[in-house]
C-alpha positions as CSV (number, residue, x, y, z in Angstrom):
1,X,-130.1,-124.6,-4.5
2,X,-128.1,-126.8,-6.3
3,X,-127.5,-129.0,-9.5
4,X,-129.1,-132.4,-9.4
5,X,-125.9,-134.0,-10.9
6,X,-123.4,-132.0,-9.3
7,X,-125.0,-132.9,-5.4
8,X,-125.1,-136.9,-6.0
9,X,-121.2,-136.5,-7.4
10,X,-120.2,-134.4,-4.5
11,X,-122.5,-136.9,-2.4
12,X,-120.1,-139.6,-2.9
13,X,-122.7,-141.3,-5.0
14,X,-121.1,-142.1,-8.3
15,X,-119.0,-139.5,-10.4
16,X,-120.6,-136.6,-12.2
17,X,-120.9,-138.6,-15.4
18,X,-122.6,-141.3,-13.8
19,X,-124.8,-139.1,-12.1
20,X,-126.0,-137.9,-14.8
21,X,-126.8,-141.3,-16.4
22,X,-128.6,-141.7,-13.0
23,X,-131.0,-139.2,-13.6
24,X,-131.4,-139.8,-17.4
25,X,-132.0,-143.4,-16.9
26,X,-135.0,-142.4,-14.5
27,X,-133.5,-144.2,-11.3
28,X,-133.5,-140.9,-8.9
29,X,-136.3,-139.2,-7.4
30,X,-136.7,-136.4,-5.8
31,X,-139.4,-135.7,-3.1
32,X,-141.3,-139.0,-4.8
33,X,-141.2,-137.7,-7.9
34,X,-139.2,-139.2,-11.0
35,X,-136.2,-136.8,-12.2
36,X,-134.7,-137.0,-15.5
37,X,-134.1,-133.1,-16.3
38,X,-130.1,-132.6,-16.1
39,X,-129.7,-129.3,-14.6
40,X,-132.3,-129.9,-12.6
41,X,-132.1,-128.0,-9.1
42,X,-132.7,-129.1,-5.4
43,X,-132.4,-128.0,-1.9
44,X,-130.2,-130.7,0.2
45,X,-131.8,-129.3,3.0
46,X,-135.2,-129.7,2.3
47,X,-135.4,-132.2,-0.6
48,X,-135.8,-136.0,-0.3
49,X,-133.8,-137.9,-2.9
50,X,-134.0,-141.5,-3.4
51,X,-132.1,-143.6,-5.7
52,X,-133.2,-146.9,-7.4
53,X,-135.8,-146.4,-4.8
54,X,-133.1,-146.1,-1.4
55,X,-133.3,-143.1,0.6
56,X,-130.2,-140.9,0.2
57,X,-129.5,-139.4,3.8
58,X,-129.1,-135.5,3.1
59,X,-129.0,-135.1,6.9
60,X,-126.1,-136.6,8.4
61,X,-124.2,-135.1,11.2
62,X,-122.1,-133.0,9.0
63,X,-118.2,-133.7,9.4
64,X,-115.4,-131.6,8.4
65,X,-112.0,-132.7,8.1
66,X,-108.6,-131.3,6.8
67,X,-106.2,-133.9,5.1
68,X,-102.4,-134.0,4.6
69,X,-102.9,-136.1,1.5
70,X,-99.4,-138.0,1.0
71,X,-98.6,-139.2,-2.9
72,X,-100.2,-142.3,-4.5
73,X,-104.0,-141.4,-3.6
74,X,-106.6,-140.1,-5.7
75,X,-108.9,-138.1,-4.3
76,X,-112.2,-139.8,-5.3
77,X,-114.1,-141.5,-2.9
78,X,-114.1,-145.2,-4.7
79,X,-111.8,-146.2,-8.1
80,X,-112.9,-149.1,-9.9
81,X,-109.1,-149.6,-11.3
82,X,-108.6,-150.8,-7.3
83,X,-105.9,-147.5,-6.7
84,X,-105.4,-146.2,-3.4
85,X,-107.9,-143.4,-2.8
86,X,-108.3,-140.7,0.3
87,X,-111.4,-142.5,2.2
88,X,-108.6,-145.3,2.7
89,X,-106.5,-143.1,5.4
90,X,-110.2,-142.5,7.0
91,X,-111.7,-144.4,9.4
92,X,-114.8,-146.1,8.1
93,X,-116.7,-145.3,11.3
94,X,-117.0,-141.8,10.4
95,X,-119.1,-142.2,7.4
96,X,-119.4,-141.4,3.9
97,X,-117.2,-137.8,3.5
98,X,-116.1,-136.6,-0.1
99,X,-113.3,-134.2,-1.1
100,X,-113.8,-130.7,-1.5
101,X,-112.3,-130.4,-4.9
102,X,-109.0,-132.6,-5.8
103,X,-105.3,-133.3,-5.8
104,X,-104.0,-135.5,-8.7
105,X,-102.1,-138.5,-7.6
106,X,-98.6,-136.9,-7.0
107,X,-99.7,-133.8,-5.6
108,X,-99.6,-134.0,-1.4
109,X,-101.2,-132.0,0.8
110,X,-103.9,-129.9,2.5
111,X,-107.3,-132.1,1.4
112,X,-111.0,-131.0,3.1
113,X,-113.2,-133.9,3.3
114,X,-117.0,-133.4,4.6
115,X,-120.6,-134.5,3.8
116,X,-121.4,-130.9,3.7
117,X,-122.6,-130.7,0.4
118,X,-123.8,-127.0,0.2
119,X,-120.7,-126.1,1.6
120,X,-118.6,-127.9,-0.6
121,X,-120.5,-126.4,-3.6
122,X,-120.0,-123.2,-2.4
123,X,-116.1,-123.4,-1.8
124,X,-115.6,-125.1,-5.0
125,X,-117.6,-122.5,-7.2
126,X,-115.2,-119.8,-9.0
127,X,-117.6,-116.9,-7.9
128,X,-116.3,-117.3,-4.0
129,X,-112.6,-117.1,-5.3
130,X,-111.3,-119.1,-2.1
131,X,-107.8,-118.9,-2.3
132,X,-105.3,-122.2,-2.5
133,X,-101.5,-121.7,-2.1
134,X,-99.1,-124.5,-3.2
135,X,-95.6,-125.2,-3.3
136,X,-93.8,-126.2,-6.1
137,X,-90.6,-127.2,-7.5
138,X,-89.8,-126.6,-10.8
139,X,-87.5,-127.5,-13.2
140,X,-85.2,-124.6,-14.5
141,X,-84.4,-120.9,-13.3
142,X,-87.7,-119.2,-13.1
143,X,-87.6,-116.3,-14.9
144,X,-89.5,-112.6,-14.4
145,X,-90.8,-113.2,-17.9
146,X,-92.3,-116.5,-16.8
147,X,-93.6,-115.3,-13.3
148,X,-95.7,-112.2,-15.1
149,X,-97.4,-114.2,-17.4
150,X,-98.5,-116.9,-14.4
151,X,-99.8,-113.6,-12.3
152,X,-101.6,-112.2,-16.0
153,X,-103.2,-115.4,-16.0
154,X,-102.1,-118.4,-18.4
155,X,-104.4,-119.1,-21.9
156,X,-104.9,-123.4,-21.1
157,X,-106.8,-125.3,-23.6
158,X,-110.4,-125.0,-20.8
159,X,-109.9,-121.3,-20.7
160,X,-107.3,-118.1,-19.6
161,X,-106.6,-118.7,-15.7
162,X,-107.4,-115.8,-13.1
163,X,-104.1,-113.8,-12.1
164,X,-102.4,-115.7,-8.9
165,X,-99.7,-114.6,-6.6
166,X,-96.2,-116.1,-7.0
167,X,-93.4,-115.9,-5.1
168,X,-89.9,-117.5,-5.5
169,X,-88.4,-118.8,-2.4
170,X,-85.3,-120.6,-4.1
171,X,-83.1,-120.6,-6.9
172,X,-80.6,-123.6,-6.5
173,X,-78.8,-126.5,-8.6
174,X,-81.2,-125.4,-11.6
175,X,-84.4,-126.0,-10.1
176,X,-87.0,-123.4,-8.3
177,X,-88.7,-123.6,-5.3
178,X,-92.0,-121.1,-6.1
179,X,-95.3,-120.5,-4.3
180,X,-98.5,-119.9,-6.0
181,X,-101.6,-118.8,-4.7
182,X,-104.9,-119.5,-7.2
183,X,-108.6,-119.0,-6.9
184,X,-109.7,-121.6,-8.8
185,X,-109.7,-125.2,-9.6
186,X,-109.2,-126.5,-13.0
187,X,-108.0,-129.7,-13.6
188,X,-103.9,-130.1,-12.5
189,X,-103.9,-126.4,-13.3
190,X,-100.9,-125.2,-11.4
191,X,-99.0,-128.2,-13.1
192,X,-100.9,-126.7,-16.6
193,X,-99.9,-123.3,-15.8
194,X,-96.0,-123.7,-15.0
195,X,-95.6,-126.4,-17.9
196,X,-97.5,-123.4,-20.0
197,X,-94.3,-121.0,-19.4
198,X,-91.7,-123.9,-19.8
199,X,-91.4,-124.7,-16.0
200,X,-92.0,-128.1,-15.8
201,X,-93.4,-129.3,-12.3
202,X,-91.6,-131.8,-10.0
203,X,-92.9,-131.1,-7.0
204,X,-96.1,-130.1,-5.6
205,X,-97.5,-129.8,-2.5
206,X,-101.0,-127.8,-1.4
207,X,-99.7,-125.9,1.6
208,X,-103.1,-124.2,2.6
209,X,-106.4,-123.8,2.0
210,X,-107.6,-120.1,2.5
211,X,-107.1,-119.6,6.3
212,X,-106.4,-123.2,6.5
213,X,-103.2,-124.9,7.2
214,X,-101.2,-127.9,7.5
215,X,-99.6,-127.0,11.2
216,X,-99.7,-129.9,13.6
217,X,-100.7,-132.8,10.9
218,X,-98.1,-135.0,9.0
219,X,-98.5,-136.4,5.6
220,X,-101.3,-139.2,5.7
221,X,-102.6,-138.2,9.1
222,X,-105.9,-136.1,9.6
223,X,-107.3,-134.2,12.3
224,X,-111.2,-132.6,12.6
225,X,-112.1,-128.8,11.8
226,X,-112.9,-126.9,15.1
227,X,-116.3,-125.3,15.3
228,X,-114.4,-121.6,14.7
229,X,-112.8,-122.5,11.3
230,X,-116.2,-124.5,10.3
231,X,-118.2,-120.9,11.2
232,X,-115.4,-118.9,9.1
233,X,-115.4,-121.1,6.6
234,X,-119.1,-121.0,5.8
235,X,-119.1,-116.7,6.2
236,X,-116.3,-116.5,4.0
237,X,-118.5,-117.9,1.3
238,X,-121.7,-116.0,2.0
């Protein structure tokens, strides 16, 4: 079971705000019946939601794919501002997909994409603590002071981070090249968290998500999950 709201956002259907506006101005139903309860809970396996009086397909023939997002793209599925976003490196043909979570702007790299909205749900929620590693450049000489506090967790104005693994790879010409591994996804957190310590970010790139890699797939292309990573995938959030 899932949040009303948080299903039609991941659905593609309009963002979370919007959503809700949806549902409070009495335009969604669910199994026939008007819903204008925000929290409200459904099963997208079971339930049969319409909006402004359309049938929203909960059954599709689920797709999974893993994205090397390149810079300039948001990871939305529409903008109305007319910016680049991630459906444009996808071919139409396959459907309506959303991201499972996001990347600002700058930030390249590993992107899933799937009309899997349970799953997505579950490998976005905090409780699962699926692990994302990035690498980043930072301005300055990292230093062990600065490295501690980012594996103590980081006190950002939504809340103290979980502790995440770091590793520096490279010291040179004043900048350092450092990995972090996270469990959760606030908004431009590792950004937050190395501006937090007085590391600015210049460069950042999602490197893998859990098991998942970037191996075989250059920036902008795409390639479809294999039936073993979809099954791991879905036990590793059991």
């Amino acid at each position: 079971m899932e949040r009303l709201q948080k299903f039609l956002a991941a659905a593609g259907i309009a963002s979370r705000r919007k959503s809700e506006e949806l549902i409070q101005q009495g335009r969604v139903k669910v199994n026939g019946q008007v819903v204008t309860t925000l929290g409200a809970k459904i099963d997208p396996s079971r339930d049969r939601i319409h909006i402004d009086g359309k049938p929203l397909d909960t059954k599709e023939e689920p797709v999974y794919i893993l994205l090397n997002k390149p810079k300039g793209y948001i990871s939305t599925v529409r903008d109305t501002h007319g910016r680049k976003t991630v459906m444009d490196l996808i071919p139409k043909h396959m459907g309506r997909l959303y991201p499972v979570g996001r990347l600002d702007s700058q930030t390249t790299g590993l992107l899933l994409l799937t009309n899997d909205g349970e799953l997505t749900y579950k490998l976005t929620h905090p409780k699962h603590e699926f692990s994302k590693t990035y690498r980043t450049l930072v301005k300055g000489k990292i230093t062990h002071e600065a490295i501690n506090q980012l594996e103590q967790g980081i006190p950002l104005e939504d809340g103290l981070t979980a502790p995440a693994i770091v590793n520096v790879l490279e010291i040179k010409d004043g900048k350092s090249l450092v990995e972090i591994t996270i469990h959760e996804g606030k908004n431009r957190q590792v950004r937050r968290m190395f501006q937090a310590v007085g590391f600015p970010v210049q460069n950042l790139k999602r490197i893998s998500f859990g098991f998942l890699n970037l191996k075989g797939v250059s920036p902008g292309k795409f390639r479809m999950l294999t039936s073993y990573e979809i099954n791991n995938l879905k036990r590793s959030v059991l």
